[in-house]
N, C-alpha and C positions, 0 to 999 in steps of 0.2 A: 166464142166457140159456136161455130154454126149447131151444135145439135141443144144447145143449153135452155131453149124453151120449148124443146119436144124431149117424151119419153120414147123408148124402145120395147115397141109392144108387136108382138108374135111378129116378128122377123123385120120390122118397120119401123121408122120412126116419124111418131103420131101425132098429133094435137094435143095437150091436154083437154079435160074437159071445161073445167072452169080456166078464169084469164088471171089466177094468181099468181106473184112471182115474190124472189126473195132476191135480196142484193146481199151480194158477197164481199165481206171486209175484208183487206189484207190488213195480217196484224202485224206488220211490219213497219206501215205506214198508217193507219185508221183509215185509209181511203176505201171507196167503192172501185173495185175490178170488175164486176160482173152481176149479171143479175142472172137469177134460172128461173126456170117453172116452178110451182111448186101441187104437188097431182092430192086427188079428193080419193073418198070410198069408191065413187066411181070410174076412176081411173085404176085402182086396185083390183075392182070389179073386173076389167076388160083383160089385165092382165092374168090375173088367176086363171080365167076362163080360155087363154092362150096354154097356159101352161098343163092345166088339166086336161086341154086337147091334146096337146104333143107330147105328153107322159104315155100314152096307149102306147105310139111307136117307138119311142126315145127309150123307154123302158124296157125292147126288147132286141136293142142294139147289139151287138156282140162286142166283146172285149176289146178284139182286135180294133172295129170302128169306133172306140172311144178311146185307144191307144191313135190313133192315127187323129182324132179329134183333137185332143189335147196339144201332140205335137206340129198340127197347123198352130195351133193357140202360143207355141213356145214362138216360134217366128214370126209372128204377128207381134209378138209383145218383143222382141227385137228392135224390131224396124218403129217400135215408137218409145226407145228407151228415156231419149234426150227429153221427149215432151213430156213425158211421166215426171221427170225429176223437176222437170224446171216448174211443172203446174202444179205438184204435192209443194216444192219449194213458198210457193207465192199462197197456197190454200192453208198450208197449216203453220209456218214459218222454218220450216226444217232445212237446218243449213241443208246447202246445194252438196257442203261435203259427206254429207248421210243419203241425202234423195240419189245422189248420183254413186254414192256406193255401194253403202250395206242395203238399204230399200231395194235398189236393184237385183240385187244377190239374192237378198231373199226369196224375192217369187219367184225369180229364174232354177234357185234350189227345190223350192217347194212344188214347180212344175216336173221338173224331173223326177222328183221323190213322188209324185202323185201316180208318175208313168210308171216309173220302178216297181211303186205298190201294186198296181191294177194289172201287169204282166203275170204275177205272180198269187194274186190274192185267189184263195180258195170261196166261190159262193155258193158251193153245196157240203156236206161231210157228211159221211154216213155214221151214225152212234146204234151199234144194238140191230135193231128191224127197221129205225127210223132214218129218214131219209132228211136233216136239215139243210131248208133253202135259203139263202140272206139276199132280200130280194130292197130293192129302192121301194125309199119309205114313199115318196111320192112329189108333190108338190111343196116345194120349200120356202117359208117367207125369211127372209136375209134381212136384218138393218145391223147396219157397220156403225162405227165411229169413227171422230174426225183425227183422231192421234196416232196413228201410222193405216191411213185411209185404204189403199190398197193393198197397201199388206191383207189387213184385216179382208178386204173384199174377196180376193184371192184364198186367203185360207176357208173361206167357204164353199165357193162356188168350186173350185176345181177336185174335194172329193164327192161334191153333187152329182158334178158332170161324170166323173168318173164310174160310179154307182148306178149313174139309170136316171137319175131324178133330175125334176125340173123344177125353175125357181123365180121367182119375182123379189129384185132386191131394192131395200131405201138405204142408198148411201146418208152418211149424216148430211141432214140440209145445210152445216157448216162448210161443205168438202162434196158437194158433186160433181166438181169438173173431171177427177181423174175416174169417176165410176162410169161416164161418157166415154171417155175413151174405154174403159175397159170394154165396153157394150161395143164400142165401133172395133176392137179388134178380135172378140166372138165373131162379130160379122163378117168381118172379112174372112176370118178360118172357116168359117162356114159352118158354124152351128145350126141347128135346124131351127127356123121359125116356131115362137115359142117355146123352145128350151129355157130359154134365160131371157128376161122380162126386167125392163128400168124404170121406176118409177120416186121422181125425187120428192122427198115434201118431209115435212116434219112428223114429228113421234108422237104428237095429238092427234095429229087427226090420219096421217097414211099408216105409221106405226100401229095405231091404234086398229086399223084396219085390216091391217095384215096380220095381229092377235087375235082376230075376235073372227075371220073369215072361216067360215063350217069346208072350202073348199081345198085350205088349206093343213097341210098334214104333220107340217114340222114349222116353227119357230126356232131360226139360227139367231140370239142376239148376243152380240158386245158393247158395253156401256156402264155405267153405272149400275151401282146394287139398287137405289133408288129406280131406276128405267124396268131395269130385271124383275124386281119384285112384282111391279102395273103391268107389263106383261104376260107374266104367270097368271096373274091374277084373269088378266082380258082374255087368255086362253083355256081358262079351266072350263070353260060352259061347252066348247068342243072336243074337250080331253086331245087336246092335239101336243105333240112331242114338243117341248120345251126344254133346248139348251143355250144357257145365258154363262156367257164369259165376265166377269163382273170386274171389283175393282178389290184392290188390294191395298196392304202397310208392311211389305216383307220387310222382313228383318235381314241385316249381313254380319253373320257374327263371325271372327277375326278369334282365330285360336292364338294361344300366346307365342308357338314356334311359329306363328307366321312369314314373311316378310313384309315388313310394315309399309318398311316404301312405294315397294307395287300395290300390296294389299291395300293402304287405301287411296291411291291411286284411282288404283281401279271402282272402288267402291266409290267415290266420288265423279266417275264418269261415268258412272250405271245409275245415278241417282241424278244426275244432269241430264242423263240422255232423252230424246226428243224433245227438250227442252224441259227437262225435267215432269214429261205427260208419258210414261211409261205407267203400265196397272203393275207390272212385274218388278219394278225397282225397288233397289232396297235402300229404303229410302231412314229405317234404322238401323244404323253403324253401331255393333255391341261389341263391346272391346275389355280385356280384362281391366279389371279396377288400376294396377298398377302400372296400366303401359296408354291409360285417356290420355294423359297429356302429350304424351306422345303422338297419338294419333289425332287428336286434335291441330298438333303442330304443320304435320303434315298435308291434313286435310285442309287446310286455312291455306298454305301456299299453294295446294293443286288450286282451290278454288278461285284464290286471287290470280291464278293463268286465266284462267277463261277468257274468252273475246266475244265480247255484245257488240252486235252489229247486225246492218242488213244480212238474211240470210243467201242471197243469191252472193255474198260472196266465199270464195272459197276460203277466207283467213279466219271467219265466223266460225266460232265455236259454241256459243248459246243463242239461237234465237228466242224471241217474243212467245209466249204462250198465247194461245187459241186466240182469246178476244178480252174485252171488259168486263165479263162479270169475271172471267176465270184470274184477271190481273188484280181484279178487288178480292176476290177468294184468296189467291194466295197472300194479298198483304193482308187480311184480317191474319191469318192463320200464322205469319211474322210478328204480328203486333202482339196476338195472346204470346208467343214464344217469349218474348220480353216481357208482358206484363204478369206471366206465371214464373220467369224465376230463373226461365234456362238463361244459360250464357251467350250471347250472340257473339262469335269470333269472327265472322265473316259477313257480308252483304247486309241486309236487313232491308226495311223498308224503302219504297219508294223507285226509282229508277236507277237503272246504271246513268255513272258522271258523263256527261254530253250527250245522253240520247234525252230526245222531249217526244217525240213520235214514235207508235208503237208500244207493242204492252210486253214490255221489257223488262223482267226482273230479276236484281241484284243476284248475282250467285250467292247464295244464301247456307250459312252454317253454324248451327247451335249443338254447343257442349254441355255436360252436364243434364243431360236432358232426363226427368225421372218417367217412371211410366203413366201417373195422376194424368201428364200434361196432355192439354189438348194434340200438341204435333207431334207427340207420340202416337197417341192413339188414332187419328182419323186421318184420311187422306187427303192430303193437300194439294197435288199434281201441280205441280211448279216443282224449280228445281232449289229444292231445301233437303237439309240432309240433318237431320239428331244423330248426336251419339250420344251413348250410353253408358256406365260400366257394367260388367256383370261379375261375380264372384268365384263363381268355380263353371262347370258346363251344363250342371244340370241348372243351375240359376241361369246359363243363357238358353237353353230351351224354355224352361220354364215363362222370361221375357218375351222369346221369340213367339211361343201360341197363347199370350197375353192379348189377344187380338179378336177380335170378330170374324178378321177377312184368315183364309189361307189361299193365299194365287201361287205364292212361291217365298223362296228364302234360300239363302245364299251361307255358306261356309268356305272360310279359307287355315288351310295349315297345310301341316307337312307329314303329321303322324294321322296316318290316313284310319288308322282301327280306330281313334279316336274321331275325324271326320264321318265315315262310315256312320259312328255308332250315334252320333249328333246327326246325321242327315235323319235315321230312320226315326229319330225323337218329334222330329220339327212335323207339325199337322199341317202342311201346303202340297198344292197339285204338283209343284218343281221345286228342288233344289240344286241350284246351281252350285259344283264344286270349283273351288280355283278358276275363277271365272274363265269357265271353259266356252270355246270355240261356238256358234251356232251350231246346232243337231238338229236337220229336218224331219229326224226318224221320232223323235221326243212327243209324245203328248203333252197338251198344254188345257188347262183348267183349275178351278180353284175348291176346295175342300169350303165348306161353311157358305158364310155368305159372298163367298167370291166366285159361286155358282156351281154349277154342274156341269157331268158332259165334259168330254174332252176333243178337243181338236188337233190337227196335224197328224203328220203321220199312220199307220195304219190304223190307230186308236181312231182317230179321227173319221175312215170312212168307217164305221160302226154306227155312230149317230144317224148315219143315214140311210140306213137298213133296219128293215121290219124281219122274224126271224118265223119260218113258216116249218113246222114240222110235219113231215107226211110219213105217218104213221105204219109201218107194213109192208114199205118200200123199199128199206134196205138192204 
């Protein structure tokens, strides 16, 4: 990729300052594909200082030229759909039949919803004699992660853009080629120099710098509870706006009029999905006491369908997780599963049968799981799935906020007063009913340690607004 040793700094793409790089592994293969830049406090330094200039004009853009902005940005990200799917495909392992569908749809939805909102969004209201303005918070530092890379990039920067504000992003230094393109198709829509700022490198040292910068106004991050917490922490000495999308253990709890077939079906392809590197997945299956074996039965044949394989191909249904520590992570957290007690029905350690290359692992499924155990309680991000039983509803809530994290949680049945009355129980940012359809209008964050702040949707441009009251004016 011709831009993969320069950054995109105030409408250009630059040198870095120092000559460091990182080489990029497919986990497909363990080989090297790529190597990129990797940028310092001083490369952070240049960009901020881009972004702080072009906030003065950018910020007092009108509606209409940030409506008209965006949708250059919708056909620009058209005309590079093919390379999107195929270089998320090779960066994170995601089958070709996710990059090239729902990934797609995604931003394509979330661009339009972005437009929808910003035609329509009110940035004054008058209350009383006062005159409330919701003006761009300002200058934005962005670091994404490598498990649904542009998505994640996207749901940043386009209510940034939308709102006023300007922003310097660190893609995960596992996963910068598609944040490249994303900066090459700003460019050509014609964003202003300096609106939006690329700078790749890791969370020690560019991270670090883009918490701890006095020039910057807001920290968007998603990652880990562990990243989230250093963060906060690296931004408190500038009291600068901090919202962290964190990680999650939602729970999917399975009413007993369900339909079991689909239900866990489905619940087993939501705990599989990006290869089982979703924060939102409900990755514990709670089922009543009298109908586990059942649903264990079930979930053992979805899971023995699955198809490990290269992800560029279209027959692939689970690819490889991120890299090697994440392939050693999830087999510890397989091995404690058998060595505390659960029942392993499905997968277990080690590789699927005839792959050697690649960090590939077993579709994995443990029954009986109690709540003591390690893979109940902590996040494994692989694709492993516990059930559970639970006793009556208020024992599956009870199980379900059992937890540290709340991102989300999921419920399926058919007597919806009782769904209802089980959603408003569960302490998570979402709960998913009858595993419904994507909703770009949804906010999305997590209650507790699974962060603050909400994103998407109109909630979402909120975060990026400072809220000015002028007193006498109304």
């Amino acid at each position: 990729m011709e831009n993969a040793h320069r950054f995109y700094i105030d409408g250009k793409w630059v040198e870095p300052a120092g000559g460091t790089t990182s080489d990029l592994i497919d986990p497909a293969t363990e080989k090297v594909y790529a190597t990129v830049a990797m940028g310092s406090a001083e490369d952070i330094d240049r960009a901020v200082k881009a972004a702080r200039e072009a906030f003065a004009t950018y910020s007092r853009t009108t509606v209409e030229e940030r409506i008209g902005l965006l949708q250059k940005i919708e056909k620009a990200f058209v005309k590079r759909e093919r390379e999107i799917s195929e270089t998320v495909t090779q960066e994170v392992g995601m089958p070709i039949s996710v990059s090239s569908g729902f990934l797609l749809d995604w931003c394509k939805l979330h661009i339009a919803e972005t437009i929808e909102i910003l035609r329509r969004y009110e940035f004054s209201e008058n209350l009383g004699t006062t005159t409330v303005y919701k003006e761009p918070i300002g200058v934005v530092g962005m670091i994404t992660p490598w498990n649904f890379p542009i998505g994640q990039i996207f749901t940043k920067i386009l209510p940034a853009l939308a709102t006023g504000c300007t922003m310097v992003l660190k893609p995960s230094q596992l996963t910068p080629l598609d944040g490249i393109i994303v900066a090459e198709i700003l460019h050509e829509a014609g964003v202003p120099a300096g609106v939006f700022n690329l700078v790749n490198g890791d969370g020690r040292v560019v991270g670090e710098a883009i918490s701890q910068h006095p020039d910057i106004d807001m920290v968007s991050f998603t990652g880990s509870t562990r990243a989230g917490i250093q963060i906060a922490k690296s931004a408190a000495d500038t009291i600068k706006r901090v919202v962290n999308e964190l990680g999650g253990k939602s729970a999917n709890i399975l009413l007993d009029d369900a339909d079991f077939e689909t239900a866990v079906e489905n619940a087993v392809g939501n705990c599989f999905f990006l290869n089982g590197q979703a924060c939102d997945a409900g990755t514990r299956l709670l089922v009543p006491r009298n109908r586990i074996e059942e649903a264990t039965n079930i979930a053992v044949r979805v899971a023995n369908g699955y198809v490990s394989g290269p992800p560029s191909d279209p027959s692939t249904t689970l690819g490889p997780v991120m890299n090697e520590n994440q392939f050693k992570n999830v087999q510890k957290y397989i091995q404690s599963g058998i060595d505390e007690g659960a029942h392993l029905v499905a997968g277990g350690v080690g590789k699927p049968d005839g792959i050697d290359a690649g960090y590939f692992v077993k579709p994995t499924i443990f029954s009986d799981v109690t709540p003591e155990m390690t893979i109940y309680r902590e996040e494994i991000f692989g694709p492993v799935l516990s059930i559970s039983a639970y006793e009556d509803l208020a024992d599956a809530a009870r199980m379900a906020n059992d937890t540290v994290y709340g991102l989300a949680a999921h419920v399926t049945g058919k007597d919806m007063d009782k769904v209802r009355q089980l959603s408003r129980e569960l302490r998570a940012g979402s709960v998913y009913v009858n595993s419904p359809d994507f909703d770009p209008k949804a906010p999305f964050g997590g209650y507790r340690q699974s962060g603050n702040g909400r994103e998407c949707g109109e909630h979402g441009f909120t975060e990026f607004l400072e809220i000015k009251a002028v007193v006498g004016h109304g």
